[in-house]
FIRONU-821437 format. One line per 3 residues: for each residue x, y negated, z negated of N, C-alpha, C. Coordinates in nm, 2 decimals, always signed. Each point is the difference from the previous one (the first is absolute). Example, Ala and Ser with C-alpha at 12.3 -4.5 7.8 and 13.67 -1.06 7.14 Angstrom:
BEGIN
+1.32,+0.57,-0.78,-0.09,-0.12,+0.00,+0.09,-0.12,+0.00 ~ -0.04,-0.11,+0.07,+0.09,-0.11,+0.00,-0.08,-0.11,-0.08
//
This chain:
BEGIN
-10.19,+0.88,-0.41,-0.13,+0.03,+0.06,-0.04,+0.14,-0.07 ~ -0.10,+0.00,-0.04,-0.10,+0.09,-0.06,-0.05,+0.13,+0.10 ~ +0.08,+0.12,-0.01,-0.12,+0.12,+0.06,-0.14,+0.01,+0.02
-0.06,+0.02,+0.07,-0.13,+0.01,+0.03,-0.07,+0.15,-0.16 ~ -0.11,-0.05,-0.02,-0.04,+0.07,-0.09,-0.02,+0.13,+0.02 ~ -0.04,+0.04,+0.16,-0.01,+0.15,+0.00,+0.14,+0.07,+0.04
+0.09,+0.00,-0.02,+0.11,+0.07,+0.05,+0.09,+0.00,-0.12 ~ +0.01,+0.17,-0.01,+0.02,+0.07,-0.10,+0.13,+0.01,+0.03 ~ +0.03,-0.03,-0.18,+0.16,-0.01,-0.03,+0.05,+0.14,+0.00
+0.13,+0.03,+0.04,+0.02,+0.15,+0.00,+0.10,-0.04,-0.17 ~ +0.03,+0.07,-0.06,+0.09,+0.05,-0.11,+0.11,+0.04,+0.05 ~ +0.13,-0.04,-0.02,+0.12,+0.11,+0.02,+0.00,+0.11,-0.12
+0.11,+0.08,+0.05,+0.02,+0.08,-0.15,+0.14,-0.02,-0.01 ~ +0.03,-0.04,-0.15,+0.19,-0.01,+0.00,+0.00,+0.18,-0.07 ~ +0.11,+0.02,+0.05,+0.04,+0.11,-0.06,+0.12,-0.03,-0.12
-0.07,+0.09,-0.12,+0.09,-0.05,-0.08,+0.14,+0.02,-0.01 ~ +0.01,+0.14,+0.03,+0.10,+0.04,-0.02,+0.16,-0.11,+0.08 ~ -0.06,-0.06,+0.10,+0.13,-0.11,+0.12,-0.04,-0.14,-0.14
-0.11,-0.02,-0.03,-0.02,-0.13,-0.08,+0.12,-0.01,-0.14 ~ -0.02,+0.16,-0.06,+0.12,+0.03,-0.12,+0.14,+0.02,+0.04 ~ +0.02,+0.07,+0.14,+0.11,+0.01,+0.03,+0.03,-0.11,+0.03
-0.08,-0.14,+0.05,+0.11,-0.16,+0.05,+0.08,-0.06,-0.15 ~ -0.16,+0.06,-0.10,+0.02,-0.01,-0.14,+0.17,-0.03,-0.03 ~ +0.02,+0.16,+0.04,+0.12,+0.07,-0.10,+0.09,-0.04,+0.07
+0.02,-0.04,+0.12,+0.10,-0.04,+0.06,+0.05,-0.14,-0.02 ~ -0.15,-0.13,-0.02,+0.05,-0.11,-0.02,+0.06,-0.01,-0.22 ~ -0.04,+0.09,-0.06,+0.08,+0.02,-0.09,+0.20,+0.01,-0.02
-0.04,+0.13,+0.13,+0.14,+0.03,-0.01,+0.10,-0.12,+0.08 ~ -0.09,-0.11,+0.06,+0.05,-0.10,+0.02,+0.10,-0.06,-0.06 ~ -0.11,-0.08,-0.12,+0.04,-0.06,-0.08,+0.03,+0.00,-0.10
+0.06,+0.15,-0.03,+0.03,+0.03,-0.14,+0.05,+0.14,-0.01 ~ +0.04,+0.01,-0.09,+0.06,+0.15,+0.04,-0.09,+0.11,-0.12 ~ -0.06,+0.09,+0.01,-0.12,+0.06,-0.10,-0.02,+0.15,+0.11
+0.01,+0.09,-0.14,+0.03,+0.08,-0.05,-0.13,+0.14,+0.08 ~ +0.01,+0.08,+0.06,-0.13,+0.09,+0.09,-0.11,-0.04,-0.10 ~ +0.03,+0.03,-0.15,-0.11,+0.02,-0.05,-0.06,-0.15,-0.06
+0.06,-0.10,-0.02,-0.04,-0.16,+0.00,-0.10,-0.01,+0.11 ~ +0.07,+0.03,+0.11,-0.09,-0.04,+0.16,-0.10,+0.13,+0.00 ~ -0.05,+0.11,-0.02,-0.09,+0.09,-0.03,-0.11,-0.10,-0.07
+0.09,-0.04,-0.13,-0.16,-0.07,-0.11,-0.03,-0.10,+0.04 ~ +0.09,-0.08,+0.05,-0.07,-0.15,+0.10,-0.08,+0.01,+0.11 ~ +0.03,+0.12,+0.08,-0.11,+0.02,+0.11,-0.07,+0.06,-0.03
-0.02,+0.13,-0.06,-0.09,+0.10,-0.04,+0.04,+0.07,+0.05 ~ +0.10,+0.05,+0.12,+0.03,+0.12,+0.05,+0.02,+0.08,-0.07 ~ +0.02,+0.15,-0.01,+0.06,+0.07,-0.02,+0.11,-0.01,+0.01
+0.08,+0.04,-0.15,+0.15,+0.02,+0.02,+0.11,+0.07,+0.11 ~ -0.06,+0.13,+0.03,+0.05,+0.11,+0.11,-0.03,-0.08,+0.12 ~ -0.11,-0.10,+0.02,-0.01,-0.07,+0.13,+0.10,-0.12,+0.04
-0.02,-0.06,-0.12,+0.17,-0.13,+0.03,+0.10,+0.09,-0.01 ~ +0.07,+0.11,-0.05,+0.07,+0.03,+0.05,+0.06,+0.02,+0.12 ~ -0.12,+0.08,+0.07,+0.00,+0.01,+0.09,-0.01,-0.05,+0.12
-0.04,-0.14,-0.02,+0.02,-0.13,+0.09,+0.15,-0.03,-0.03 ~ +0.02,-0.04,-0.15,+0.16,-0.04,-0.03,+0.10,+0.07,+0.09 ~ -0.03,+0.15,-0.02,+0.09,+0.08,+0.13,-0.03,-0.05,+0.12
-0.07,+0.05,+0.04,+0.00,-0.05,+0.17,+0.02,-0.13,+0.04 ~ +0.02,-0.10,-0.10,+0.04,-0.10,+0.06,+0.15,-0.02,-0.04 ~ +0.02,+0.05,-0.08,+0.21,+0.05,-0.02,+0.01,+0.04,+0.11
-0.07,+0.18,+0.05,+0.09,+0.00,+0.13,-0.02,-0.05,+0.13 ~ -0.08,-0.08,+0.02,+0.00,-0.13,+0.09,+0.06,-0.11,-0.04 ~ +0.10,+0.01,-0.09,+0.08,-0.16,+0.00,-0.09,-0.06,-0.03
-0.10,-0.03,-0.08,-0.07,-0.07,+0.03,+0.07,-0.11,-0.18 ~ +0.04,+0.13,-0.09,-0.04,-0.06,-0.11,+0.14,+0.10,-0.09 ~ +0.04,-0.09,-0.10,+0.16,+0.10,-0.06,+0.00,+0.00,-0.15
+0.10,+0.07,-0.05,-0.01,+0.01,-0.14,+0.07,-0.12,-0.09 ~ -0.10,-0.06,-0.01,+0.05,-0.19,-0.08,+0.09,+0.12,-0.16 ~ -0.06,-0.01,-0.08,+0.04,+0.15,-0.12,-0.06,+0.11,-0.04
+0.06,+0.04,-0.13,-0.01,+0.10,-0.05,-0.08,-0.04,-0.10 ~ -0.09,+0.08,-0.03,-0.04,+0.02,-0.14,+0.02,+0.10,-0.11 ~ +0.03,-0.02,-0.12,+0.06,+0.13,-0.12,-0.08,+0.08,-0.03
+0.01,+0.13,-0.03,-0.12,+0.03,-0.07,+0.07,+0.00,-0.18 ~ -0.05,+0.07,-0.08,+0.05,-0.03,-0.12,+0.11,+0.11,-0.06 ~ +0.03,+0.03,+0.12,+0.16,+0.06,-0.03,+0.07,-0.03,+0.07
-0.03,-0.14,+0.07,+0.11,-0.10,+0.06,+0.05,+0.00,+0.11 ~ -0.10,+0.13,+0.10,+0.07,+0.06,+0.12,-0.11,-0.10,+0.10 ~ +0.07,-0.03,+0.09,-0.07,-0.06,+0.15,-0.06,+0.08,+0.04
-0.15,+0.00,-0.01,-0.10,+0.08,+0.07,-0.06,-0.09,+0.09 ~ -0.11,-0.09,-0.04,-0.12,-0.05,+0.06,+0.06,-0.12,+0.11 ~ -0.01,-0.01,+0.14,+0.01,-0.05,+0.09,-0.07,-0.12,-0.04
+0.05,-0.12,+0.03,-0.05,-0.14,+0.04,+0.03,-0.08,+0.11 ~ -0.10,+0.01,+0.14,+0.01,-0.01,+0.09,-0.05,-0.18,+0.02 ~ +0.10,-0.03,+0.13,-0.06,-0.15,+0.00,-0.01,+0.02,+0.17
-0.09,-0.09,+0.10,+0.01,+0.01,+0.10,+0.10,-0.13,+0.07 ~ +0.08,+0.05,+0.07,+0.10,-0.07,+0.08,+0.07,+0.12,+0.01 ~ +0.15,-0.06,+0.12,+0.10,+0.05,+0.00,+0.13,-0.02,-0.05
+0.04,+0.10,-0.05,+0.11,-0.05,-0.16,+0.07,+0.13,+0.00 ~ +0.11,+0.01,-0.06,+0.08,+0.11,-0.06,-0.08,+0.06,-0.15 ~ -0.01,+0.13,+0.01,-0.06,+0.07,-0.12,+0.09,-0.01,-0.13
-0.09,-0.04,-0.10,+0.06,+0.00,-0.09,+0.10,+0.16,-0.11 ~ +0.13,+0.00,+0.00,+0.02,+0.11,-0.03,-0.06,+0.07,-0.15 ~ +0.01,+0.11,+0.01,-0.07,+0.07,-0.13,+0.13,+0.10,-0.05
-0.04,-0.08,-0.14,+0.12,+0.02,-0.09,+0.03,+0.14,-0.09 ~ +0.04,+0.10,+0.06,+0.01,+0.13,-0.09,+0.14,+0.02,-0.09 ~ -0.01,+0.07,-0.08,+0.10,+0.06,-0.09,+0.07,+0.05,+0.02
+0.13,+0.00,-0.01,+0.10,+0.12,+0.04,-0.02,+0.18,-0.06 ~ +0.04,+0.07,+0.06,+0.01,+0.10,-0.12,+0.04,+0.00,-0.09 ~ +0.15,-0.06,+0.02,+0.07,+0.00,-0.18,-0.10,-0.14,-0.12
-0.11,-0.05,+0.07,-0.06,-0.09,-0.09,-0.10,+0.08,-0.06 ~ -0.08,+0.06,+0.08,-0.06,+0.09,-0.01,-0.02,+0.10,-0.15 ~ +0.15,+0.08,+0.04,+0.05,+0.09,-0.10,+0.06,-0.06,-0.16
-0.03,-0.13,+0.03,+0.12,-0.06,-0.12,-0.18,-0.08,-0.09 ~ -0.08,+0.02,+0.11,-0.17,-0.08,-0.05,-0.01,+0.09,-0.08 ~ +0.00,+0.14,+0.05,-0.06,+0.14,-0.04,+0.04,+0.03,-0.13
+0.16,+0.02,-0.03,+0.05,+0.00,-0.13,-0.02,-0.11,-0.08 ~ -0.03,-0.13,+0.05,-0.03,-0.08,-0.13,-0.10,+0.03,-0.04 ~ -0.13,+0.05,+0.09,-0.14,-0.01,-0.08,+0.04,+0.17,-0.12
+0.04,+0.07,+0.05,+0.01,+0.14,-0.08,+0.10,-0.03,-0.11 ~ +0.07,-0.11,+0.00,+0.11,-0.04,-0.15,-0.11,-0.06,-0.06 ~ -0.08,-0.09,+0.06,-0.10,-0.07,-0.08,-0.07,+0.12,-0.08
-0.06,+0.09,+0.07,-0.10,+0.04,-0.01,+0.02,+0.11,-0.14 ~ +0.18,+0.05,+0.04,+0.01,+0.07,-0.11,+0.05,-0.06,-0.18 ~ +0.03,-0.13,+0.03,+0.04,-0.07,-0.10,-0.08,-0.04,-0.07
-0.14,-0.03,+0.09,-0.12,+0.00,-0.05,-0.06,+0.15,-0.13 ~ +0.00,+0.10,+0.08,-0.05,+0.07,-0.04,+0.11,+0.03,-0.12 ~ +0.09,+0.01,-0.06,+0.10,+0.00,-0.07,-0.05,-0.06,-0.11
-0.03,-0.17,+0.02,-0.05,-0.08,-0.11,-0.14,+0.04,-0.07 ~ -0.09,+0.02,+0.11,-0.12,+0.11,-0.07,+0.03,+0.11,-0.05 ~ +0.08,+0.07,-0.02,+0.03,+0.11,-0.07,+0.01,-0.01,-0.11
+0.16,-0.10,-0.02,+0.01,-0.08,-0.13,-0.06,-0.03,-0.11 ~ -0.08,-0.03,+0.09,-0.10,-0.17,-0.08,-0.15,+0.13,-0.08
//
């Protein structure tokens, strides 16, 4: 049945910001992606899915699926999935690996410079 012609439709307003946040959540659903993945898919700002990502960590809401590397191989970037689950651990270096990284790159580095000399 058809509304009568004079009675004015009201408009809602969605607010976007709850529309991006169902966004980022039904992401983190089904997939496991990266603050800054789910930033460029929604448009949010980066510092703002974080900041959702957190608050919904310390509500249980949502845990660390993994780690991401940066390009010196260290577990930095959190990858959060929503459920409840055990955190994934994050894998650091011992000291003595550390110290034994440190002198390979400076044997490299001098053996290098050695050969330029030479040459």
């Amino acid at each position: 049945m058809k509304p009568p012609l004079n009675v004015a439709f009201r408009r809602s307003q969605v607010k976007m910001g709850a529309v991006l946040y169902a966004r980022m959540v039904e992401m983190m659903l089904h997939g496991t992606f990266s603050c800054r993945e789910i930033a460029e898919e929604t448009g949010l700002h980066y510092v703002t899915v974080l900041q959702y990502a957190r608050e919904l960590y310390r509500a249980g809401a949502c845990h660390i699926a993994h780690w991401e590397k940066d390009k010196r191989g260290r577990d930095i970037t959190k990858i959060y999935k929503i459920g409840k689950a055990k955190d994934a651990p994050r894998q650091r270096m011992t000291k003595a690996e550390r110290t034994a990284r440190y002198r390979d790159k400076k044997r490299a580095i001098r053996d290098v410079n050695l050969l330029g000399v030479a040459a």
